[in-house]
mmCIF file as gemmi writes it, N, C-alpha and C atoms, coordinates in Angstrom:
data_model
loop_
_atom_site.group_PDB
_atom_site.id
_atom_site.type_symbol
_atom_site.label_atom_id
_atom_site.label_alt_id
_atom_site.label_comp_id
_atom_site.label_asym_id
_atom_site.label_entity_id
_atom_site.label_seq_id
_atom_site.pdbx_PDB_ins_code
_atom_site.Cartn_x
_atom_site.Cartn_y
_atom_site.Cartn_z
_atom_site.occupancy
_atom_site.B_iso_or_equiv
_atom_site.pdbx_formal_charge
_atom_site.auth_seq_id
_atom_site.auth_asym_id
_atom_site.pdbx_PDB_model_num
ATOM 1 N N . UNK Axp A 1 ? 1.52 23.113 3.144 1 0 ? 1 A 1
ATOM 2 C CA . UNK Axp A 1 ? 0.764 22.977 4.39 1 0 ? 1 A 1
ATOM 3 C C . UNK Axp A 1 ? 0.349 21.508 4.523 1 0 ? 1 A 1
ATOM 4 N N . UNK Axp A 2 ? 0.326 20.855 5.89 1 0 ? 2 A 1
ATOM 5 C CA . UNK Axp A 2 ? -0.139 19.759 6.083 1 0 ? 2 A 1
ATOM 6 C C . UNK Axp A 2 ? -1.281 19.317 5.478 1 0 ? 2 A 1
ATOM 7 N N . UNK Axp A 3 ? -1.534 17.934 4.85 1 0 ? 3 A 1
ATOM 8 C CA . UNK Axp A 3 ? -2.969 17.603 5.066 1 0 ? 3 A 1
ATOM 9 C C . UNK Axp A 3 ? -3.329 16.301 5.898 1 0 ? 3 A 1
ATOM 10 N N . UNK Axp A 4 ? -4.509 16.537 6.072 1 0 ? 4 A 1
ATOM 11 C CA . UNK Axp A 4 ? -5.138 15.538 7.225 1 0 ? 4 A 1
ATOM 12 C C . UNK Axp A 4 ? -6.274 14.981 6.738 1 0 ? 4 A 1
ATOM 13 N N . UNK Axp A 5 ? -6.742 13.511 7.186 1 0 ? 5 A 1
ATOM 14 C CA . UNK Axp A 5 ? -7.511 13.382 6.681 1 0 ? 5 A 1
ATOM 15 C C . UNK Axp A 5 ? -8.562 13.125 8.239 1 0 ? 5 A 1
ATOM 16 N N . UNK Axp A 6 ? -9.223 13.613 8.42 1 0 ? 6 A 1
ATOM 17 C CA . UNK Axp A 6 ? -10.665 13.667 9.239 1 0 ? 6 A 1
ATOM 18 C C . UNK Axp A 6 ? -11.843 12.772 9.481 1 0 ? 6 A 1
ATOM 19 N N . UNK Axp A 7 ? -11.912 11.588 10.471 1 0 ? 7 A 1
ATOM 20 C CA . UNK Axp A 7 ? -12.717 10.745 10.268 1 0 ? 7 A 1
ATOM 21 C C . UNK Axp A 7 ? -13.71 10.238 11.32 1 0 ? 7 A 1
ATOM 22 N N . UNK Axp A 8 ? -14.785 10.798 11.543 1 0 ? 8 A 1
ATOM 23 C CA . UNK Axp A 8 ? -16.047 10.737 12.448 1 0 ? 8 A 1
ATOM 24 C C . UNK Axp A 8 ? -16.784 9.994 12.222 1 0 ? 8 A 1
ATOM 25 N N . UNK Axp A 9 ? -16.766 9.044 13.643 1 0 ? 9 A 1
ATOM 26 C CA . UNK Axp A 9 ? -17.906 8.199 13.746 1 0 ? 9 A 1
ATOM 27 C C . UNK Axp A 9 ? -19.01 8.479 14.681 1 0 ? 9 A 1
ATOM 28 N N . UNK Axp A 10 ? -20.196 7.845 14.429 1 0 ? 10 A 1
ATOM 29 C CA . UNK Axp A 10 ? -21.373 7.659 15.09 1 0 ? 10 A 1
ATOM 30 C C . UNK Axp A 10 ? -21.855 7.049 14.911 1 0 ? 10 A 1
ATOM 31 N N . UNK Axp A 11 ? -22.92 6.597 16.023 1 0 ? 11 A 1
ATOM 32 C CA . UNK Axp A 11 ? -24.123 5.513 16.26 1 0 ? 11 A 1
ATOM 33 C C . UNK Axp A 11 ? -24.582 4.798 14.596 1 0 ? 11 A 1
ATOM 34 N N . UNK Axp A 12 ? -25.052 3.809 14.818 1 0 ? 12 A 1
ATOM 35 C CA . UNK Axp A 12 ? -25.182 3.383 13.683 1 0 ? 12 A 1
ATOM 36 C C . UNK Axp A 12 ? -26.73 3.397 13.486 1 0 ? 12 A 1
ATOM 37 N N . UNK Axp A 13 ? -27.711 4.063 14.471 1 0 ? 13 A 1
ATOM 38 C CA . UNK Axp A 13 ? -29.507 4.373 14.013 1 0 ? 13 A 1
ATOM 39 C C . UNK Axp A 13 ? -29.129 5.692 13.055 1 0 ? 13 A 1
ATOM 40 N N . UNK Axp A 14 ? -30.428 5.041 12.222 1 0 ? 14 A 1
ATOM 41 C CA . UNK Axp A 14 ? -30.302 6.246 11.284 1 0 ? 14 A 1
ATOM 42 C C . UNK Axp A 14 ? -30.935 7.055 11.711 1 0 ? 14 A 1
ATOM 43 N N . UNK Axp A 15 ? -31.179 7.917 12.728 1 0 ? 15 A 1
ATOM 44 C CA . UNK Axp A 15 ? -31.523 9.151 13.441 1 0 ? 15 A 1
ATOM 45 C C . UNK Axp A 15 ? -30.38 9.796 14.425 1 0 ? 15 A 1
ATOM 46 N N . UNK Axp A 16 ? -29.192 8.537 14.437 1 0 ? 16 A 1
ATOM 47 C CA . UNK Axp A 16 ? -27.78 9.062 14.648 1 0 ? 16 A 1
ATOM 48 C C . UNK Axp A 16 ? -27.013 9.623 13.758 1 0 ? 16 A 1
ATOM 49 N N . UNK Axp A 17 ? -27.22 9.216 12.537 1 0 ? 17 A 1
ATOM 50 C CA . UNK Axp A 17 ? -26.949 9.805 11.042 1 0 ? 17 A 1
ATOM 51 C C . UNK Axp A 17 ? -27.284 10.886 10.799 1 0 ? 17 A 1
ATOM 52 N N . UNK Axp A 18 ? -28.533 10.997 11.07 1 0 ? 18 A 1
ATOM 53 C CA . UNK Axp A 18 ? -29.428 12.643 10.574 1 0 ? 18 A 1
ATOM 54 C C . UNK Axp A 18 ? -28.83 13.638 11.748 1 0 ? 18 A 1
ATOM 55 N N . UNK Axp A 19 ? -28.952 12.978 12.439 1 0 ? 19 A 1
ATOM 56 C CA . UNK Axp A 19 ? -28.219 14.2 13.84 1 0 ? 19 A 1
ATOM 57 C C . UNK Axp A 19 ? -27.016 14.308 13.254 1 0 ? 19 A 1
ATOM 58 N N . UNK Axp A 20 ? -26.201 13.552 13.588 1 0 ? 20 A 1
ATOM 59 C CA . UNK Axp A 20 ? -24.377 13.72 12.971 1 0 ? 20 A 1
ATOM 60 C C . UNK Axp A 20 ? -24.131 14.681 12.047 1 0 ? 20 A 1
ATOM 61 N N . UNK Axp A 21 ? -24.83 14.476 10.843 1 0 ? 21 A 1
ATOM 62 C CA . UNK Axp A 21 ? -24.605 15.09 9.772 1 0 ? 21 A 1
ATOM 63 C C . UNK Axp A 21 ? -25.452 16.768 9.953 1 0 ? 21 A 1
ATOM 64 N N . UNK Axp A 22 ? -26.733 16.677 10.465 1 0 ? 22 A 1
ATOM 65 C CA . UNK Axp A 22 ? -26.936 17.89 11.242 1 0 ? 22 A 1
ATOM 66 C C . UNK Axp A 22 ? -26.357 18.878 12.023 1 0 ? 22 A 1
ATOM 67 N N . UNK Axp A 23 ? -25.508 17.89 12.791 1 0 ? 23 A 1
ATOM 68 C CA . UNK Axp A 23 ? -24.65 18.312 13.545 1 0 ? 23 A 1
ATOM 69 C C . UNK Axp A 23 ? -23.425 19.443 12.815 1 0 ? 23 A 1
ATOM 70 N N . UNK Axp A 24 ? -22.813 18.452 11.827 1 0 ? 24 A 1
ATOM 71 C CA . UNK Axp A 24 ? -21.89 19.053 11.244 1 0 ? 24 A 1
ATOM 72 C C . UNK Axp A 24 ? -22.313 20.217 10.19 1 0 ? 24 A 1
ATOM 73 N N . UNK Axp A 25 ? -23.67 20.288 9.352 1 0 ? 25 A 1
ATOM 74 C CA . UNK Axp A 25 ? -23.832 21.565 8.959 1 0 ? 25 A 1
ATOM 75 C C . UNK Axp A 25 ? -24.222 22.352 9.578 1 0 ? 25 A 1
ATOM 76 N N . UNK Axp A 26 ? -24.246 22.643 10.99 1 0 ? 26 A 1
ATOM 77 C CA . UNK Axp A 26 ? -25.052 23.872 12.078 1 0 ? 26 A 1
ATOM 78 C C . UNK Axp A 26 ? -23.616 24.167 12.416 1 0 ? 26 A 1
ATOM 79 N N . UNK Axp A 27 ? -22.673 23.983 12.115 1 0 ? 27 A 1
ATOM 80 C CA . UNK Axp A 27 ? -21.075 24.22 12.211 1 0 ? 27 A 1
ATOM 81 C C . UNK Axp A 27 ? -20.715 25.709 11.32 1 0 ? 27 A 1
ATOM 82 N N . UNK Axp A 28 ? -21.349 25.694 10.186 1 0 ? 28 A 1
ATOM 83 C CA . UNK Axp A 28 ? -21.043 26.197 9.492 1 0 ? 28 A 1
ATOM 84 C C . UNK Axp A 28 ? -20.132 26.389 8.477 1 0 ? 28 A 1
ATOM 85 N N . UNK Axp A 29 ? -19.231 25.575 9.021 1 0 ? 29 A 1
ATOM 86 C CA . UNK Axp A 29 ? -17.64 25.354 8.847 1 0 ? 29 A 1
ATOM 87 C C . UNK Axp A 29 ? -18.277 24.66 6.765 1 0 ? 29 A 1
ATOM 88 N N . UNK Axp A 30 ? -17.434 24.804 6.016 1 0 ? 30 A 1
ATOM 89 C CA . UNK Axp A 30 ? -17.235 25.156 4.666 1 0 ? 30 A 1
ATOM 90 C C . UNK Axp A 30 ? -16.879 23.423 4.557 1 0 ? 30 A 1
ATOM 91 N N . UNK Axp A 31 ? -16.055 22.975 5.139 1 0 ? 31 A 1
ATOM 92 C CA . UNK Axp A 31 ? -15.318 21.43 5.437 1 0 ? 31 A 1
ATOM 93 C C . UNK Axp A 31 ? -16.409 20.619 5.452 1 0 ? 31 A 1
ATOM 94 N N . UNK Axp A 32 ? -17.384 20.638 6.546 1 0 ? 32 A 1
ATOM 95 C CA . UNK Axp A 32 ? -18.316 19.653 6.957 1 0 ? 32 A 1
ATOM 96 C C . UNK Axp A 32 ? -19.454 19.838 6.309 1 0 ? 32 A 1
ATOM 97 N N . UNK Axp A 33 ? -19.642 21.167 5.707 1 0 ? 33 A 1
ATOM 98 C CA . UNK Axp A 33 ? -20.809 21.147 4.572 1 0 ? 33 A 1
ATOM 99 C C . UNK Axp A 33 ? -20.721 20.171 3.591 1 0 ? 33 A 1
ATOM 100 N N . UNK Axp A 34 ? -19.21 19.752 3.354 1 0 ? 34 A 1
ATOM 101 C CA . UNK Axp A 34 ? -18.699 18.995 2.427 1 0 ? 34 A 1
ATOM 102 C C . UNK Axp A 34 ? -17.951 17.39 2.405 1 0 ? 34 A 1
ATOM 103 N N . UNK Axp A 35 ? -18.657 17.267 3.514 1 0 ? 35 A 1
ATOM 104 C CA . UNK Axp A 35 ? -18.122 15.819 3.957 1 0 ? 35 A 1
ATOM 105 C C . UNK Axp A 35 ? -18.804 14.823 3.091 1 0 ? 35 A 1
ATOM 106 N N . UNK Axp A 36 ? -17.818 14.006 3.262 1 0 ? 36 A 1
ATOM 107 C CA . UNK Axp A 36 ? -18.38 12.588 2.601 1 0 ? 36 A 1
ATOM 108 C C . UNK Axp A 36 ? -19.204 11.602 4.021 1 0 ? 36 A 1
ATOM 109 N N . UNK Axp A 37 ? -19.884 10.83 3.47 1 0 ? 37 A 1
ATOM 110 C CA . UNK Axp A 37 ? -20.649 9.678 4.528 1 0 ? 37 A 1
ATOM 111 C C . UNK Axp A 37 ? -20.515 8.393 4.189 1 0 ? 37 A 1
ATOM 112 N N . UNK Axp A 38 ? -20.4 7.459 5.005 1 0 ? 38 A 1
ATOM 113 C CA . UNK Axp A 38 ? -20.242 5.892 4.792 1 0 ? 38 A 1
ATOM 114 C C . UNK Axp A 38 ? -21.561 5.325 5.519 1 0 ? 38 A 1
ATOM 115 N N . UNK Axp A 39 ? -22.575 5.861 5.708 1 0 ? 39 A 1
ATOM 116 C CA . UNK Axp A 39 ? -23.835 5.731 6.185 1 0 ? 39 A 1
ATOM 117 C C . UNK Axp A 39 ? -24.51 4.909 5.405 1 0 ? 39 A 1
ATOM 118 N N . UNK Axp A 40 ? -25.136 4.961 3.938 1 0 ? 40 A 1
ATOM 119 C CA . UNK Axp A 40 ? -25.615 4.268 3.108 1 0 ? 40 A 1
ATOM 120 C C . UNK Axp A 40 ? -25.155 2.777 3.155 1 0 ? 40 A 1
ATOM 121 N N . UNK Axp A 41 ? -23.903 2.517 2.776 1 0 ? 41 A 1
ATOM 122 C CA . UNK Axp A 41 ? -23.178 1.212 3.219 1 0 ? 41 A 1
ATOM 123 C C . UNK Axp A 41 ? -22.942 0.836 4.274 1 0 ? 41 A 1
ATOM 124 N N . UNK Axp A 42 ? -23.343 1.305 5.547 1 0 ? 42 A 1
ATOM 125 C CA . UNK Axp A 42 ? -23.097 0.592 6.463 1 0 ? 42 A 1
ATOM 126 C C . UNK Axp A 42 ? -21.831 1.131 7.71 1 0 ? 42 A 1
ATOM 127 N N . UNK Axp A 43 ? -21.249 1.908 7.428 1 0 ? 43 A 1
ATOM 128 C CA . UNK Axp A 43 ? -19.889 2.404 7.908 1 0 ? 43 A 1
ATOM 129 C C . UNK Axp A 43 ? -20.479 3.699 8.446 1 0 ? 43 A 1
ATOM 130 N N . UNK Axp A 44 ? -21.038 4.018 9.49 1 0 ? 44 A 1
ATOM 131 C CA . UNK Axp A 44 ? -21.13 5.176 10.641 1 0 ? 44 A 1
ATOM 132 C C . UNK Axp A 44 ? -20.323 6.217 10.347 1 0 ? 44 A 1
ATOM 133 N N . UNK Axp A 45 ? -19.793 6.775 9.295 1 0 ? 45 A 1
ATOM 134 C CA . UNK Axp A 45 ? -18.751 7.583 9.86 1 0 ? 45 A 1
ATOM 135 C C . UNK Axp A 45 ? -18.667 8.849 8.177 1 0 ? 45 A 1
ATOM 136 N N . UNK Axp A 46 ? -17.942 9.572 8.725 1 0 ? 46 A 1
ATOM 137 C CA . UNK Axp A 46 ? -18.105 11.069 7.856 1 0 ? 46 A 1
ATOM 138 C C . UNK Axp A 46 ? -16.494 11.246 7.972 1 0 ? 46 A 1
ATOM 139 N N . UNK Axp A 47 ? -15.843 12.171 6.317 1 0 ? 47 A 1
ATOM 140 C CA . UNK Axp A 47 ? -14.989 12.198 6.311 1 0 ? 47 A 1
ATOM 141 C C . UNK Axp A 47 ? -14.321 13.116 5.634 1 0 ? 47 A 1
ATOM 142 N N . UNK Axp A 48 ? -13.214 14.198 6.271 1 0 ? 48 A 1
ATOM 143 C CA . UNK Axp A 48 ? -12.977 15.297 5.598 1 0 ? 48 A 1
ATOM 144 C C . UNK Axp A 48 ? -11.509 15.51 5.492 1 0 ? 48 A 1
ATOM 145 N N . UNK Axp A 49 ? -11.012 15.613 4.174 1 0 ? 49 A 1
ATOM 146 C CA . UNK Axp A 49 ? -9.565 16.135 4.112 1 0 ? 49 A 1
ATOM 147 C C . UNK Axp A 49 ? -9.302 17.871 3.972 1 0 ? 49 A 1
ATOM 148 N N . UNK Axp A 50 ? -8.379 18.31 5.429 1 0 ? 50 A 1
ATOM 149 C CA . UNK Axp A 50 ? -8.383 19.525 5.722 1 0 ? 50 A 1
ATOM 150 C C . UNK Axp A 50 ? -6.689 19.628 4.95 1 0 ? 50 A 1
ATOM 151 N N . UNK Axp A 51 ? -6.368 21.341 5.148 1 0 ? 51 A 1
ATOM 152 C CA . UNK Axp A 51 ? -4.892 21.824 5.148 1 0 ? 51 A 1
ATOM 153 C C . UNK Axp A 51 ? -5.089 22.583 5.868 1 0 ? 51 A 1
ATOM 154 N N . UNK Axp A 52 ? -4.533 22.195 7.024 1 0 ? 52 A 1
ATOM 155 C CA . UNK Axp A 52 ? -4.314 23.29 8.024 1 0 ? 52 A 1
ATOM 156 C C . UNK Axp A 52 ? -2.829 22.845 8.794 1 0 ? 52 A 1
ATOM 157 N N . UNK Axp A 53 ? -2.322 23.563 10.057 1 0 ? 53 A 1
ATOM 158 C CA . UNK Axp A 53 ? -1 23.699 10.432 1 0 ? 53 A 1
ATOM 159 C C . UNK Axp A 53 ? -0.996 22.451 11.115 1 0 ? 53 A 1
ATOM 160 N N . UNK Axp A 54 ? -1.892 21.695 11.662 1 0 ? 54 A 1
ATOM 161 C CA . UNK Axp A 54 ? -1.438 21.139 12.731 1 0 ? 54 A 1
ATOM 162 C C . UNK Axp A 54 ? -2.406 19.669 13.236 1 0 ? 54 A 1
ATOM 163 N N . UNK Axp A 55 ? -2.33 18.675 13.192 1 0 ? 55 A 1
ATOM 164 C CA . UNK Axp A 55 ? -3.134 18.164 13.868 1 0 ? 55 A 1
ATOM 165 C C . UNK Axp A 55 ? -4.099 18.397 15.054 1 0 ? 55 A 1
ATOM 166 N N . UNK Axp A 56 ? -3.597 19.524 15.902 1 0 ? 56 A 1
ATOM 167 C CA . UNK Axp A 56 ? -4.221 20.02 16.831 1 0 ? 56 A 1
ATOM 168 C C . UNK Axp A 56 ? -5.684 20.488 15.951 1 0 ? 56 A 1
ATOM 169 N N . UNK Axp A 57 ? -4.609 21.455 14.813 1 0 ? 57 A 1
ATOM 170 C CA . UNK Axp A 57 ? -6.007 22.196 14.282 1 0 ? 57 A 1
ATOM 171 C C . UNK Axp A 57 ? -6.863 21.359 13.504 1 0 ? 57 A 1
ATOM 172 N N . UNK Axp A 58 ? -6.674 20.191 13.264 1 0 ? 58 A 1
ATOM 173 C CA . UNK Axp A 58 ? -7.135 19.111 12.639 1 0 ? 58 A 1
ATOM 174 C C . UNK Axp A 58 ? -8.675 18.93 13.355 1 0 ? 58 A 1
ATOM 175 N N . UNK Axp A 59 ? -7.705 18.484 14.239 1 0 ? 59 A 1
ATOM 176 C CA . UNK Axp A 59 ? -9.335 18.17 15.455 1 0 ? 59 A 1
ATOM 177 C C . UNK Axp A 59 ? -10.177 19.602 15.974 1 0 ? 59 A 1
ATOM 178 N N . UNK Axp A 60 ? -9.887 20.613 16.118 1 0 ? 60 A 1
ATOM 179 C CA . UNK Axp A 60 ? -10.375 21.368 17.121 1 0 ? 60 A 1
ATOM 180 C C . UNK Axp A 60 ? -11.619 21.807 15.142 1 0 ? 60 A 1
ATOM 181 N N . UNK Axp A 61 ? -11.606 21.757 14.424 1 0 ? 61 A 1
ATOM 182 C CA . UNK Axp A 61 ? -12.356 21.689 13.221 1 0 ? 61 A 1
ATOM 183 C C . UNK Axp A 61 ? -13.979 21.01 13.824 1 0 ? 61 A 1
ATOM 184 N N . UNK Axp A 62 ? -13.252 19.777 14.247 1 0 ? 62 A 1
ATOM 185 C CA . UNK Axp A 62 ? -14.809 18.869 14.49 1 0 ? 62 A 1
ATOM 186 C C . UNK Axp A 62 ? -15.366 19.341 15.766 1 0 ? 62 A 1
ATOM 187 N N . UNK Axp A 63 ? -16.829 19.592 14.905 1 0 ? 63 A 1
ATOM 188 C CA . UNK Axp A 63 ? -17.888 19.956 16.794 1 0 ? 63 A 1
ATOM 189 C C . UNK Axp A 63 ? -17.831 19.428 17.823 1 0 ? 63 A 1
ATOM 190 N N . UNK Axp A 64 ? -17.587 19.784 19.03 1 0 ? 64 A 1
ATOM 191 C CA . UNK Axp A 64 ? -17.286 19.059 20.16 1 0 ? 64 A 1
ATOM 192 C C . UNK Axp A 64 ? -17.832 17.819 20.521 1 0 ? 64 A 1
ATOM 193 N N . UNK Axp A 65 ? -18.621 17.645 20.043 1 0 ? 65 A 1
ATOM 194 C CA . UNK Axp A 65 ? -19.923 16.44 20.486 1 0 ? 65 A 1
ATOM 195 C C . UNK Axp A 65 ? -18.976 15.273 20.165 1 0 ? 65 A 1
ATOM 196 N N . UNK Axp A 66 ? -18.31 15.77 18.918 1 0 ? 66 A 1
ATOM 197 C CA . UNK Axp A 66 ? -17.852 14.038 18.287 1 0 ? 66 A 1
ATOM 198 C C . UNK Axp A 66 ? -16.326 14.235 18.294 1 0 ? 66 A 1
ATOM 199 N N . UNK Axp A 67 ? -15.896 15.287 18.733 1 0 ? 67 A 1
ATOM 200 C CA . UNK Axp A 67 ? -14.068 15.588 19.11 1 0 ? 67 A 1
ATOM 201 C C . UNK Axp A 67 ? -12.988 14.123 19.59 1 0 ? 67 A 1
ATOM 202 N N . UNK Axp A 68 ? -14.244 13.455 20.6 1 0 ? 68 A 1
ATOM 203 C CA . UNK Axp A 68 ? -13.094 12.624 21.322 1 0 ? 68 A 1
ATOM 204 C C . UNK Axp A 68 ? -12.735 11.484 20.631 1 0 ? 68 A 1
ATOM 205 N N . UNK Axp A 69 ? -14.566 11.159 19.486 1 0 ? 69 A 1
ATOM 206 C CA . UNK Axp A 69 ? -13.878 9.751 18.439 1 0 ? 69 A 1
ATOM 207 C C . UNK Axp A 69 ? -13.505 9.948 16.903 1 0 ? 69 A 1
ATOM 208 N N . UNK Axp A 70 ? -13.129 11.436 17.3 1 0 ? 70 A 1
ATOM 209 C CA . UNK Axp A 70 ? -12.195 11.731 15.623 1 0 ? 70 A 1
ATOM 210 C C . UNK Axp A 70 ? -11.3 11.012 15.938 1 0 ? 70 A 1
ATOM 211 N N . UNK Axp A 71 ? -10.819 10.438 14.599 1 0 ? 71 A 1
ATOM 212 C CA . UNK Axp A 71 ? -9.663 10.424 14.238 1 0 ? 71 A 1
ATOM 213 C C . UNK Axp A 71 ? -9.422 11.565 13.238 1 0 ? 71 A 1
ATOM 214 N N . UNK Axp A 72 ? -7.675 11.414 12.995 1 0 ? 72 A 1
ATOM 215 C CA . UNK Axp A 72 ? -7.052 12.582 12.324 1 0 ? 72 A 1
ATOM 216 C C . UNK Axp A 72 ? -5.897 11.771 12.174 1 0 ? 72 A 1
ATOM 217 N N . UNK Axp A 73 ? -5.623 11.939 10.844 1 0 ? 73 A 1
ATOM 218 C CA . UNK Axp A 73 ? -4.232 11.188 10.189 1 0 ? 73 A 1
ATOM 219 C C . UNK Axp A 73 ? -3.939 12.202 9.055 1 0 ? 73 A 1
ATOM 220 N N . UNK Axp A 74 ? -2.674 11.995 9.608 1 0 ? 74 A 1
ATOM 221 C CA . UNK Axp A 74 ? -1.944 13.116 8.412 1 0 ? 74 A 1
ATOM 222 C C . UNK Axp A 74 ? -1.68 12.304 7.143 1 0 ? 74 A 1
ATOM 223 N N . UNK Axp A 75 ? -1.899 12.882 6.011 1 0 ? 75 A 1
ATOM 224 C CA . UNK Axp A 75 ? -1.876 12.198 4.623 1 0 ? 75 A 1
ATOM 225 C C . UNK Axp A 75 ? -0.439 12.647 3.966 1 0 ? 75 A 1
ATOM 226 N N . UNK Axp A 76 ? 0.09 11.831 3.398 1 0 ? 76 A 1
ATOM 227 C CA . UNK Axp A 76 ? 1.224 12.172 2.442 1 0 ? 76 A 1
ATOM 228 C C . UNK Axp A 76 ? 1.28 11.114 1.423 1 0 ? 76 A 1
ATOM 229 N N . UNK Axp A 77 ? 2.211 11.475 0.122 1 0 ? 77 A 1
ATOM 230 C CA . UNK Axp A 77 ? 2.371 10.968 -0.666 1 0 ? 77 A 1
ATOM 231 C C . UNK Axp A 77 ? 3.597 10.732 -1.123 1 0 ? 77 A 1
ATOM 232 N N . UNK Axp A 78 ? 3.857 9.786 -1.759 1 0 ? 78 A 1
ATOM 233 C CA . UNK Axp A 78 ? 5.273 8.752 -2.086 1 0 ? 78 A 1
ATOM 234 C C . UNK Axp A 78 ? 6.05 9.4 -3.619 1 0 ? 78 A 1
ATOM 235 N N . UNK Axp A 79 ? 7.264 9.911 -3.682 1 0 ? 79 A 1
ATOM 236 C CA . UNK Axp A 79 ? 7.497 10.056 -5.272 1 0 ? 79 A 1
ATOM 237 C C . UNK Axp A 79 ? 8.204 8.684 -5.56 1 0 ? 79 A 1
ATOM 238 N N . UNK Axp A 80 ? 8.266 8.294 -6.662 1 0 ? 80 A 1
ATOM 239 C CA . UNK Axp A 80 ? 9.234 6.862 -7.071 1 0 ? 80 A 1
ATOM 240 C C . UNK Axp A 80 ? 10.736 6.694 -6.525 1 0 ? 80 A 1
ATOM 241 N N . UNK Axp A 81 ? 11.015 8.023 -6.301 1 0 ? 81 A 1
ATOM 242 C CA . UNK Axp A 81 ? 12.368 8.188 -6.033 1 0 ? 81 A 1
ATOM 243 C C . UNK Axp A 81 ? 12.45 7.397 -4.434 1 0 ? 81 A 1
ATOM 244 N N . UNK Axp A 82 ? 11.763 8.76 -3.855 1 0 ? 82 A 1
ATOM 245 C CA . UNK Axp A 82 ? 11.489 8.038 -2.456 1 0 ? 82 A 1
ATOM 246 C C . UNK Axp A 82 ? 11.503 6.321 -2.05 1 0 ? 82 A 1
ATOM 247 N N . UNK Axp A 83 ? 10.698 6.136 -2.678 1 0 ? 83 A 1
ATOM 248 C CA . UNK Axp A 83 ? 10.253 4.81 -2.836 1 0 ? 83 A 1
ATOM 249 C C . UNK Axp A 83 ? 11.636 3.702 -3.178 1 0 ? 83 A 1
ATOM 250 N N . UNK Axp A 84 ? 12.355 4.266 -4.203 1 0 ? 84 A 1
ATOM 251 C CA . UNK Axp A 84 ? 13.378 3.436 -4.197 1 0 ? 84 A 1
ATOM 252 C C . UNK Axp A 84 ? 14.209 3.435 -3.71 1 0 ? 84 A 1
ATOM 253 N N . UNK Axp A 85 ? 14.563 4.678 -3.064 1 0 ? 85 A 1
ATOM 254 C CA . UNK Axp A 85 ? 15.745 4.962 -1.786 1 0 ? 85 A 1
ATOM 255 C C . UNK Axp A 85 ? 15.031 4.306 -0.647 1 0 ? 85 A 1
ATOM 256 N N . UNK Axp A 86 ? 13.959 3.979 -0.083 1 0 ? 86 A 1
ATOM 257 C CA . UNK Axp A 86 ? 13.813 3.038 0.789 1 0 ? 86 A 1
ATOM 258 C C . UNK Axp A 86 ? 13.803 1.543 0.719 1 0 ? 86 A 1
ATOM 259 N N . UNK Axp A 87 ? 13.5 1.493 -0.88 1 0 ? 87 A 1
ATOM 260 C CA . UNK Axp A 87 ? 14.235 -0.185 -0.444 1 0 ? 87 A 1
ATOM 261 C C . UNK Axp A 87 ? 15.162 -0.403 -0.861 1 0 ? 87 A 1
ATOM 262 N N . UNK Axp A 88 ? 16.004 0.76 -1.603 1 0 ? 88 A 1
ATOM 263 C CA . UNK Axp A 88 ? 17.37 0.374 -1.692 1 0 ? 88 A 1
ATOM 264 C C . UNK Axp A 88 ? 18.198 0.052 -0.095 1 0 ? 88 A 1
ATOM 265 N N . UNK Axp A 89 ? 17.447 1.115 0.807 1 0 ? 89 A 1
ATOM 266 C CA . UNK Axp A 89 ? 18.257 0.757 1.993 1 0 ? 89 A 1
ATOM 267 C C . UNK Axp A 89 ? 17.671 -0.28 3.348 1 0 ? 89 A 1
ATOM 268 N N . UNK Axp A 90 ? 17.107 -1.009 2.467 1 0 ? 90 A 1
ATOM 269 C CA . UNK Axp A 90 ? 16.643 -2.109 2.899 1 0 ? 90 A 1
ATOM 270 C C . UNK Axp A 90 ? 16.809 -4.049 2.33 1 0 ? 90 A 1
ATOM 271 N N . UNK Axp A 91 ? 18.17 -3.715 1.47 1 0 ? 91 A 1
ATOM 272 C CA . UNK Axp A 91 ? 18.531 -4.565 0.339 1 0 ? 91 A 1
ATOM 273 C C . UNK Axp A 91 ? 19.861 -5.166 1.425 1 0 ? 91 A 1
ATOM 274 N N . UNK Axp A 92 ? 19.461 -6.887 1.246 1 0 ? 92 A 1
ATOM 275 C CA . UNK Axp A 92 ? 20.379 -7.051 2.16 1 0 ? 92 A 1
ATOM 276 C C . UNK Axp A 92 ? 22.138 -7.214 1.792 1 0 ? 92 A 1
């Protein structure tokens, strides 16, 4: 199954923080109970790696409030092999 990685921003007052993150545990959702935050350092934003089917379902995860400045990037990973069949076919 796909994974995605999930990345919400907000306001940078820290009473935009407490809401946000409020926000996301009145969700209920198991994901956002479990988010990470970049709040402490400075970085507005909360972050969750899902498996689900679809980027669609990626987003429709996050509470509407903050839907339109998700991002959602699908995550994958490289084997060596891979890796060398692409620059083998990139060898001039």
């Amino acid at each position: 199954m796909p994974r995605f990685l999930i990345e919400v921003e907000h306001d940078a007052e820290q009473v935009a923080c407490a809401r946000a993150v409020d926000a996301f545990f009145k969700t209920g959702s198991h994901f956002f109970t479990h988010a990470d935050w970049g709040c402490y350092d400075g970085e507005h934003k909360g972050w969750i790696i899902v498996e689900v089917d679809s980027r669609n379902d990626a987003k429709a995860i996050v509470p509407p409030i903050f839907r339109a400045r998700a991002k959602v990037i699908q995550l994958n990973a490289f084997s060596q092999e891979q890796l060398d069949e692409i620059i083998a076919s990139h060898k001039p």
